[in-house]
C-alpha positions in Angstrom: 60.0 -25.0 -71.1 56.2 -24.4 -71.2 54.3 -23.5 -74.2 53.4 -20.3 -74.2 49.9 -19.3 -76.2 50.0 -15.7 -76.4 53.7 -14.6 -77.2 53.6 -10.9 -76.6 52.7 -8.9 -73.6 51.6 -5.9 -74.5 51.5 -2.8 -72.7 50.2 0.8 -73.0 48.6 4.1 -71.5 45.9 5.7 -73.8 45.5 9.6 -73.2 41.9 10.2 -74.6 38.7 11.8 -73.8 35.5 9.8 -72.2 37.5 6.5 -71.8 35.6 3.6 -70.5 37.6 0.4 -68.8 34.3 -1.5 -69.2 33.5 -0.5 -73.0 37.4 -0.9 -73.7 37.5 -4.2 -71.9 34.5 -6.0 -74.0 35.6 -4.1 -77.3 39.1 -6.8 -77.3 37.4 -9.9 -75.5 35.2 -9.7 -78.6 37.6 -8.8 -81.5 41.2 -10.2 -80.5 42.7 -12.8 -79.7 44.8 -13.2 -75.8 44.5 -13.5 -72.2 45.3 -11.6 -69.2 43.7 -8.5 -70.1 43.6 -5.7 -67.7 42.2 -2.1 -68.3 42.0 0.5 -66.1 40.6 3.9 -66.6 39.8 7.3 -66.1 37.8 9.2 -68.3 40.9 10.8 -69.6 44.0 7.9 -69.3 43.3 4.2 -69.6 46.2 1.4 -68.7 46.1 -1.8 -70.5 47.7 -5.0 -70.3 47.3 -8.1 -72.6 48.9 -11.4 -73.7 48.6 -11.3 -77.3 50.2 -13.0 -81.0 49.4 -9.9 -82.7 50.2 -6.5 -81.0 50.3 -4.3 -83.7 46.2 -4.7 -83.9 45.7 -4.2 -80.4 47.9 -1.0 -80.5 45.8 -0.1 -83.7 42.3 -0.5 -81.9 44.2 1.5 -79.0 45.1 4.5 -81.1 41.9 4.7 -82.6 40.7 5.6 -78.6 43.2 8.8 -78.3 46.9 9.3 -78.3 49.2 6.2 -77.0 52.2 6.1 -75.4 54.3 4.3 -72.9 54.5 1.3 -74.9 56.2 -1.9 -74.2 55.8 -4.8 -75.8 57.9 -7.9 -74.8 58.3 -11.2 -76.6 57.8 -13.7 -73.6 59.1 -16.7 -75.5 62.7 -14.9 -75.6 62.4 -13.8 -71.7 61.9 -17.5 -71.2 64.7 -18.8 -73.2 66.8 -16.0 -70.9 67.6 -14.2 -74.5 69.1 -10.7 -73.7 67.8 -7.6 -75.6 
């Protein structure tokens, strides 16, 4: 099995006001840690997506931006060990 840097993809919608992918985007290239980032935004819901060790920060920063919701997170070492749950 291949080592896997980032053990948690981390996925979310942000309902705020004035949301910016760009300004989101360059706020967690400079402050966290991952890969695979994707934001996508309107100025009043933003999608992001991003390989993380630490989600609870990125959910943190996230909430700061307006109200979260539809979050998943997923432990991609236990989807690639086949774990159920």
């Amino acid at each position: 099995m291949e080592e896997i840097q980032y053990r948690y993809d981390t996925q979310l919608l942000i309902d705020g006001q004035d949301l910016d992918e760009d300004v989101i985007d360059e706020y967690i290239r400079e402050h966290f840690e991952g890969d695979s980032l994707l934001v996508v935004a309107d100025d009043d819901v933003a999608k992001l997506h991003f390989h993380t060790n630490e989600p609870w920060k990125i959910l943190e920063y996230c909430r700061s931006l307006g109200e979260i919701y539809d979050i998943v997170v997923e432990d991609m070492v236990r989807q690639a060990r086949g774990d159920k749950g």
